[in-house]
C-alpha positions as a Markdown table, in Angstrom:
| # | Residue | x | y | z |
|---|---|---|---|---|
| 1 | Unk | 80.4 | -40.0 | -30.6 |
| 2 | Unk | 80.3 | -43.9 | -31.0 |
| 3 | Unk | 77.4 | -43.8 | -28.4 |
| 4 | Unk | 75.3 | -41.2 | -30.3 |
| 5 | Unk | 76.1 | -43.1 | -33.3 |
| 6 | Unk | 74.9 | -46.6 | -31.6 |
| 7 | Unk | 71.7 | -44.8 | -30.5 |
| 8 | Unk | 71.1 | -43.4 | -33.5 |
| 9 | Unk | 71.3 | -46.7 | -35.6 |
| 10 | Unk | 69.3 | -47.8 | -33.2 |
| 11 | Unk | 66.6 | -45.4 | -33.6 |
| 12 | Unk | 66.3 | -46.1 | -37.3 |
| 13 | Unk | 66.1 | -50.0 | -37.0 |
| 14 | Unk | 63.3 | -49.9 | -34.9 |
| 15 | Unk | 61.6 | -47.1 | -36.8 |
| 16 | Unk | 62.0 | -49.3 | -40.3 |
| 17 | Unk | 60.5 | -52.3 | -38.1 |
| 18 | Unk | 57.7 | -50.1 | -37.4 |
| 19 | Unk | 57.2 | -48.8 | -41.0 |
| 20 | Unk | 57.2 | -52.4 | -42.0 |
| 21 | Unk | 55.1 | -53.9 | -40.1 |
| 22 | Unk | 52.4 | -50.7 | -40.4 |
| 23 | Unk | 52.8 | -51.0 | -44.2 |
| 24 | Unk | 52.1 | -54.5 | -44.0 |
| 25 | Unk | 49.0 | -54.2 | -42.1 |
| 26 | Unk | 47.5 | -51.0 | -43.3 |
| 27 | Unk | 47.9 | -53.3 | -46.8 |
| 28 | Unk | 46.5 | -55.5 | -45.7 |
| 29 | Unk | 43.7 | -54.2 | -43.8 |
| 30 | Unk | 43.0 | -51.2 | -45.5 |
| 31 | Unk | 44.3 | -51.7 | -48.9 |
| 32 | Unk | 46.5 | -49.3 | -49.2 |
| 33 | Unk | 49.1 | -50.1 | -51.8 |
| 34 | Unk | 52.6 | -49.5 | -50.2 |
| 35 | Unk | 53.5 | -47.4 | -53.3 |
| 36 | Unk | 50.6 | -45.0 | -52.3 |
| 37 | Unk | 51.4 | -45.4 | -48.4 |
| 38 | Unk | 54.6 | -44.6 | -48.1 |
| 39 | Unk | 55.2 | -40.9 | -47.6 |
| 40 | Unk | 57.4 | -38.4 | -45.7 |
| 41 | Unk | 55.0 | -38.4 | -43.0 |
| 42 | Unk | 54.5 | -41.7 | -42.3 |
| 43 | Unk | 58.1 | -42.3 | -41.2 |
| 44 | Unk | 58.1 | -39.3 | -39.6 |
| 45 | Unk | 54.7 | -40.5 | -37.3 |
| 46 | Unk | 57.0 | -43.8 | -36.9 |
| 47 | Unk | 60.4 | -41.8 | -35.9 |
| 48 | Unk | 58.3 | -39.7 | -33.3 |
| 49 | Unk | 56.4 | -43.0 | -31.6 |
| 50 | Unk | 59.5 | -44.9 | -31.4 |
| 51 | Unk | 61.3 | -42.2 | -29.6 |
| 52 | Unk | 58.7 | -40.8 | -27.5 |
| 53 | Unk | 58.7 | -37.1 | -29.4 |
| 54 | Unk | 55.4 | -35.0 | -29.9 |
| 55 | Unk | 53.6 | -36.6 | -32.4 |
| 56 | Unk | 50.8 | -34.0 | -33.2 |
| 57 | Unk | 52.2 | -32.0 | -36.2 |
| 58 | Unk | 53.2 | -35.6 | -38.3 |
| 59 | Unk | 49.6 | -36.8 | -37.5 |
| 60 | Unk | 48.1 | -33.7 | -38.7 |
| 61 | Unk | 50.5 | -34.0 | -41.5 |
| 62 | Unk | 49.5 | -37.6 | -42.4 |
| 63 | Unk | 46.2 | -36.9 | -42.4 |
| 64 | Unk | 47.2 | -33.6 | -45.2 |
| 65 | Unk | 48.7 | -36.3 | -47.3 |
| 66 | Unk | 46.3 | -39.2 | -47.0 |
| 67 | Unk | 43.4 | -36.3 | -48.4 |
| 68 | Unk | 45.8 | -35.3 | -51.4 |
| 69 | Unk | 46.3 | -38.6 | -52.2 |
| 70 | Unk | 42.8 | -38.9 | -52.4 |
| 71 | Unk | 41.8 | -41.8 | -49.4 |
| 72 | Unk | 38.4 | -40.7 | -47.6 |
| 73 | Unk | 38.7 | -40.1 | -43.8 |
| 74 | Unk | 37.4 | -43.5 | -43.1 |
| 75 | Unk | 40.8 | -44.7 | -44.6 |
| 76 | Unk | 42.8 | -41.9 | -43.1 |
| 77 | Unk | 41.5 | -43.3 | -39.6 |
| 78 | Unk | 41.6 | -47.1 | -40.4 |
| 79 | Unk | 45.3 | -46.6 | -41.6 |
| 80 | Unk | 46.1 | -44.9 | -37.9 |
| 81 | Unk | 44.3 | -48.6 | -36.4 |
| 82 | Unk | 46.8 | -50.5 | -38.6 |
| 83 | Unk | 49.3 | -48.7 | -37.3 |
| 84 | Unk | 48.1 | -49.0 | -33.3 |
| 85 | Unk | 48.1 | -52.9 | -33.7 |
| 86 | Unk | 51.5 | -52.9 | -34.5 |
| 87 | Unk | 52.6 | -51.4 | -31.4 |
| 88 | Unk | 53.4 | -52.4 | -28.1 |
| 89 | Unk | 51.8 | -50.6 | -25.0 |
| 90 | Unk | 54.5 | -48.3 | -24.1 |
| 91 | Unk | 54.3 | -47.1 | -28.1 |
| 92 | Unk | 50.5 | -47.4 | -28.2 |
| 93 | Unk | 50.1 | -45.0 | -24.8 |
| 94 | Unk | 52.8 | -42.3 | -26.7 |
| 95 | Unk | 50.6 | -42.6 | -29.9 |
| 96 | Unk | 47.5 | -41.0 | -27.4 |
| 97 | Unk | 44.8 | -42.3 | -29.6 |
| 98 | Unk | 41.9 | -39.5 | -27.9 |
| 99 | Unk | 43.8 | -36.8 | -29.6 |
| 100 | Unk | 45.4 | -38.8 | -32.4 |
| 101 | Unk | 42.3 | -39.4 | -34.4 |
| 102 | Unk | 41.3 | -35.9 | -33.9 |
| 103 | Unk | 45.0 | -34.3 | -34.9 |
| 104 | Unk | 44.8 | -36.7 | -38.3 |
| 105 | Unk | 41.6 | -35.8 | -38.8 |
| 106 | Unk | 41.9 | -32.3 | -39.1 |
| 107 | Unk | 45.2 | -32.7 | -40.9 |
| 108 | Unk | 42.6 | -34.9 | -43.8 |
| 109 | Unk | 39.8 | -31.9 | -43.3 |
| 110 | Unk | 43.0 | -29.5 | -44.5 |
| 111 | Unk | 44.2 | -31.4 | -47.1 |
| 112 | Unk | 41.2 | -32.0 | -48.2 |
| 113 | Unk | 40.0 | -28.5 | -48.7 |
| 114 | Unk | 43.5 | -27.7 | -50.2 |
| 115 | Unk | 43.1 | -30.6 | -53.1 |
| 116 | Unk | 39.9 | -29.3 | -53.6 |
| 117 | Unk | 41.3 | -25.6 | -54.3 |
| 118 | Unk | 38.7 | -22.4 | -53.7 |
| 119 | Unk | 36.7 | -23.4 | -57.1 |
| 120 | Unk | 35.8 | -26.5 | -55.1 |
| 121 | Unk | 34.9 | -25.3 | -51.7 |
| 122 | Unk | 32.6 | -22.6 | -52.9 |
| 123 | Unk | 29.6 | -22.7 | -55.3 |
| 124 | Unk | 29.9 | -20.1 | -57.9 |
| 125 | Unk | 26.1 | -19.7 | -58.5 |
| 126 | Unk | 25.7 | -19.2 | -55.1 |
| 127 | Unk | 28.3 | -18.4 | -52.8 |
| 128 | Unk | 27.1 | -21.0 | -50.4 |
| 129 | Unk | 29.6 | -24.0 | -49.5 |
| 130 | Unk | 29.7 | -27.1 | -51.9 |
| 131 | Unk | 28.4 | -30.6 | -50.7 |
| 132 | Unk | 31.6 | -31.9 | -50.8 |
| 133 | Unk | 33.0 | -29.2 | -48.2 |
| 134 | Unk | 29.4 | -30.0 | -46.1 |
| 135 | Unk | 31.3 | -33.5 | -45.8 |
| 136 | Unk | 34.5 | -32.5 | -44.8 |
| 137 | Unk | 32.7 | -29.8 | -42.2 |
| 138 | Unk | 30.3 | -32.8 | -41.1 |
| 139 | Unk | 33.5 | -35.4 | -40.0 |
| 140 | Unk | 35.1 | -32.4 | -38.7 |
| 141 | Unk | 32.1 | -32.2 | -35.9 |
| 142 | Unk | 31.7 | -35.7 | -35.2 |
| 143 | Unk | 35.6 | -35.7 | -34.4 |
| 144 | Unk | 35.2 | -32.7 | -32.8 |
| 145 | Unk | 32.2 | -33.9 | -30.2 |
| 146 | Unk | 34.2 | -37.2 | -30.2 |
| 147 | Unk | 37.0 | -35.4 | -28.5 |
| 148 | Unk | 34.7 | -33.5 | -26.3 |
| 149 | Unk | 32.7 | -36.9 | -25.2 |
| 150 | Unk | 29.3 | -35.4 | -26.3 |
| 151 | Unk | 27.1 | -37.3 | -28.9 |
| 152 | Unk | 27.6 | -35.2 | -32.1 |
| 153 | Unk | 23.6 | -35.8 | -33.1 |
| 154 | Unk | 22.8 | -34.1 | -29.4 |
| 155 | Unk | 25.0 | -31.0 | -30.2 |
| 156 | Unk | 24.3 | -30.1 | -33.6 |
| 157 | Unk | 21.5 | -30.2 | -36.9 |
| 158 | Unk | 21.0 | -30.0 | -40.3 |
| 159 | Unk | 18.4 | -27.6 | -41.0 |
| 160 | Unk | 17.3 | -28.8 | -45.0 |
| 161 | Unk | 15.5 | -26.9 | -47.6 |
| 162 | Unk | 14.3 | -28.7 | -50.9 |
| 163 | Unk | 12.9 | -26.7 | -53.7 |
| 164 | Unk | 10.4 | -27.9 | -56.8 |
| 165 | Unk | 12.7 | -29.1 | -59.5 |
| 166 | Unk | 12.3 | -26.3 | -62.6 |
| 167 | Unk | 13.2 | -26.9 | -65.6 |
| 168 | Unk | 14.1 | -23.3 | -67.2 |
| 169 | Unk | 17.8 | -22.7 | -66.4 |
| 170 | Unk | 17.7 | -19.3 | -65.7 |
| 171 | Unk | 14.5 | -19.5 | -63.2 |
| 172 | Unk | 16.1 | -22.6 | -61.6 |
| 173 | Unk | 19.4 | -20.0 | -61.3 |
| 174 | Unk | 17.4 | -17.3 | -59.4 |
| 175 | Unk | 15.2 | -19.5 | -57.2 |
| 176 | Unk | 19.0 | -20.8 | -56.1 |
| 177 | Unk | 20.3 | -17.0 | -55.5 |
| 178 | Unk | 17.0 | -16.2 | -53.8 |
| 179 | Unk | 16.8 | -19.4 | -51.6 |
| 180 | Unk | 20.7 | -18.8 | -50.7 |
| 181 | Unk | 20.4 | -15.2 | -49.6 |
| 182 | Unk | 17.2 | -16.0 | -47.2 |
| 183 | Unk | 19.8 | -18.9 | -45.7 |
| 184 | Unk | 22.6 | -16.8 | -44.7 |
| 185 | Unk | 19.8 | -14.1 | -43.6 |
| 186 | Unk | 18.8 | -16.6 | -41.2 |
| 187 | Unk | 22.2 | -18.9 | -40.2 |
| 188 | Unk | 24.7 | -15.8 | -39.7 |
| 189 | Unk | 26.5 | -16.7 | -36.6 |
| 190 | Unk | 29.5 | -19.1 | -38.4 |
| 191 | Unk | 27.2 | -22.3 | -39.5 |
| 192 | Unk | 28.3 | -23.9 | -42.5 |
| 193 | Unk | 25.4 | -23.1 | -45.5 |
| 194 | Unk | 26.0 | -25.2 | -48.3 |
| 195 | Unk | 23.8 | -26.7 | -51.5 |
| 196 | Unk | 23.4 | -30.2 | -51.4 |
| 197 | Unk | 22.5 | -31.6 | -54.6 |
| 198 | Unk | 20.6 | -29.5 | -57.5 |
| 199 | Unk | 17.3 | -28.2 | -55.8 |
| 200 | Unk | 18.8 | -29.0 | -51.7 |
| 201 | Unk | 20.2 | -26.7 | -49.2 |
| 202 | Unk | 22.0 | -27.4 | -45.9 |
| 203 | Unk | 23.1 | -25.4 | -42.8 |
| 204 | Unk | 24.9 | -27.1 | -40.3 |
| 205 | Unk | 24.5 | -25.5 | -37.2 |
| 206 | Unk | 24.6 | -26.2 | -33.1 |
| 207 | Unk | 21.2 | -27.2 | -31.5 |
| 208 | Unk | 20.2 | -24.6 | -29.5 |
| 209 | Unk | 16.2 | -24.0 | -28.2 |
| 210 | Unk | 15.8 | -21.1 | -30.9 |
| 211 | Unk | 16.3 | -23.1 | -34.1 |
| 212 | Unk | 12.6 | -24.1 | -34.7 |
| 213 | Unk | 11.9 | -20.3 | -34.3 |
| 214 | Unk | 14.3 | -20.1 | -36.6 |
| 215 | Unk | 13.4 | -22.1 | -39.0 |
| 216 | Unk | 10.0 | -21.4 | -38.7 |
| 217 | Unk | 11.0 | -17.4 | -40.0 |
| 218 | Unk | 13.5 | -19.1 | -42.5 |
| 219 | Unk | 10.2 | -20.7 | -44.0 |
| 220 | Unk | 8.0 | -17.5 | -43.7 |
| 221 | Unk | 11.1 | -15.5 | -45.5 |
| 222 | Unk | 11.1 | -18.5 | -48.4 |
| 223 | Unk | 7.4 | -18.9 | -48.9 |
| 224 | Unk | 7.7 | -14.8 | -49.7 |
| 225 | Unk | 10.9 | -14.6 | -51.8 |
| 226 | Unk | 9.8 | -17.8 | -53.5 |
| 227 | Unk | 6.8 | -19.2 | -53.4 |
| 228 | Unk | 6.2 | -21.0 | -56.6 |
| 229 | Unk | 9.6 | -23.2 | -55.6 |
| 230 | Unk | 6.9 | -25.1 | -53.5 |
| 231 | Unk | 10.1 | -24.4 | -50.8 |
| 232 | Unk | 10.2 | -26.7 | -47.7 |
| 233 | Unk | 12.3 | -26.7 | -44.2 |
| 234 | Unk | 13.0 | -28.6 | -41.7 |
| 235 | Unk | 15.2 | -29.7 | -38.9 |
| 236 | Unk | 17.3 | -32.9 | -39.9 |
| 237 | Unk | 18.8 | -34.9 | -37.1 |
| 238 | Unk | 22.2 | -36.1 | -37.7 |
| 239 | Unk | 23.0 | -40.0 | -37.5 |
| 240 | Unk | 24.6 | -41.3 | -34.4 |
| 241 | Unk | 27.6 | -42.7 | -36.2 |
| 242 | Unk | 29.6 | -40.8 | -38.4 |
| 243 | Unk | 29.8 | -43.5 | -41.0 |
| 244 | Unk | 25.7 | -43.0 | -41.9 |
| 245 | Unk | 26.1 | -39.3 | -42.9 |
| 246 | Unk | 27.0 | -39.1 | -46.0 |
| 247 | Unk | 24.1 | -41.7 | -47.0 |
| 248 | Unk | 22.3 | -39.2 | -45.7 |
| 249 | Unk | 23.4 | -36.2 | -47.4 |
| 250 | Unk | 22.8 | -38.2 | -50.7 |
| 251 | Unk | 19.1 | -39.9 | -49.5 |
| 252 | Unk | 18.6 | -35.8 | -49.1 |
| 253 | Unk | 19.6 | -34.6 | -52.6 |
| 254 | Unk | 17.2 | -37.5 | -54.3 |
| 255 | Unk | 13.6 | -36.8 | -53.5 |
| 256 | Unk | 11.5 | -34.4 | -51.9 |
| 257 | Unk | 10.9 | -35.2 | -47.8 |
| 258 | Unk | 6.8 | -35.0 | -47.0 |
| 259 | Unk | 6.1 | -31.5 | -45.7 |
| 260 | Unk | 7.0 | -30.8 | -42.3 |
């Protein structure tokens, strides 16, 4: 019993020195306010490093609880590098960074989507995916290809459509319908359709040889089902680096790209 117990204390000493000195940095580093920081799932992360245990469920749920509390995945990851300088080897080789960053990450992508409930996944007009669930779906791939060791910008596209700005609501409301439906006629094999902005569109999909033929039909089909949106399409390379994409999800949603 007195050995357990010894074990035990010890256990909890080293895990508080861990919590400390993660808190510390992440504050530092990150600027994370310890107030903010400190969860049930960070000690947990801490517990399960110091002892050796399986670590993937507390990352996934650190990531759940960084979201909620509202950090970006940027944070979320830069939190996890606070945490991996405090460590020595034997600790940093149990943390496994290759599948940590991808287990937090998809932890984040969940919490995410729960904080932002169904009203904030979905656009209502629509039925298409909002731009703020494009983002989380657009991390999602990089860590994704990370994991995998291929270059998310070989693997996958955005294909873009932008319409003409117009002014009547309920005209600008059935171009939207009109553009939506020739989307999903086009992208029906899982991609993620979403609007991006008030007259943009986006479907993030895998590269594949067909998608100019593709998107050479999705412009035929919007040319016919709207042609006085002035409608144009094309294939949008993703950035190399994650970090650039959501620059250029906003770049998209602000003017009209020459034709193409």
């Amino acid at each position: 019993m007195g050995i357990r117990t010894d074990a035990s204390a010890r256990v909890e000493r080293r895990t508080a020195a861990v919590i400390r000195r993660w808190s510390e940095r992440s504050r530092n580093d990150v600027g994370i306010d310890e107030s903010e920081w400190s969860c049930p799932a960070t000690e947990d992360v801490a517990t399960r490093v110091v002892t050796g245990a399986e670590t993937r469920a507390a990352l996934e749920a650190l990531g759940s609880a960084r979201a909620e509390l509202g950090l970006s995945l940027a944070e979320t990851l830069a939190d996890l590098d606070a945490l991996a300088a405090t460590l020595g080897t034997i600790r940093r080789r149990r943390l496994s960074r290759a599948h940590a960053d991808r287990w937090v990450a998809r932890g984040w992508a969940e919490g995410f989507v729960s904080a932002l409930g169904p009203a904030g996944c979905i656009d209502a007009l629509t039925g298409l995916n909002t731009s703020d669930f494009l983002s989380v779906r657009v991390d999602q791939v990089y860590q994704h290809c990370a994991a995998l060791e291929v270059a998310a910008n070989d693997a996958y596209a955005l294909v873009v459509i932008d319409v003409q700005a117009e002014p009547a609501p309920l005209v600008a409301a059935g171009r939207r319908v009109a553009v939506a439906d020739c989307l999903r006629h086009w992208f029906r094999a899982g991609e993620t359709l979403a609007v991006n902005g008030p007259h943009g569109f986006v479907a993030l999909t895998p590269r594949d040889p067909h998608l100019p033929s593709t998107v050479a039909q999705l412009r035929s089909s919007l040319a016919a089902h709207v042609p006085a949106a002035d409608p144009r399409a094309w294939i949008e390379p993703l950035p190399r680096h994650r970090q650039d994409t959501r620059a250029l999800l906003t770049d998209l949603q602000a003017s009209r790209p020459p034709r193409r």
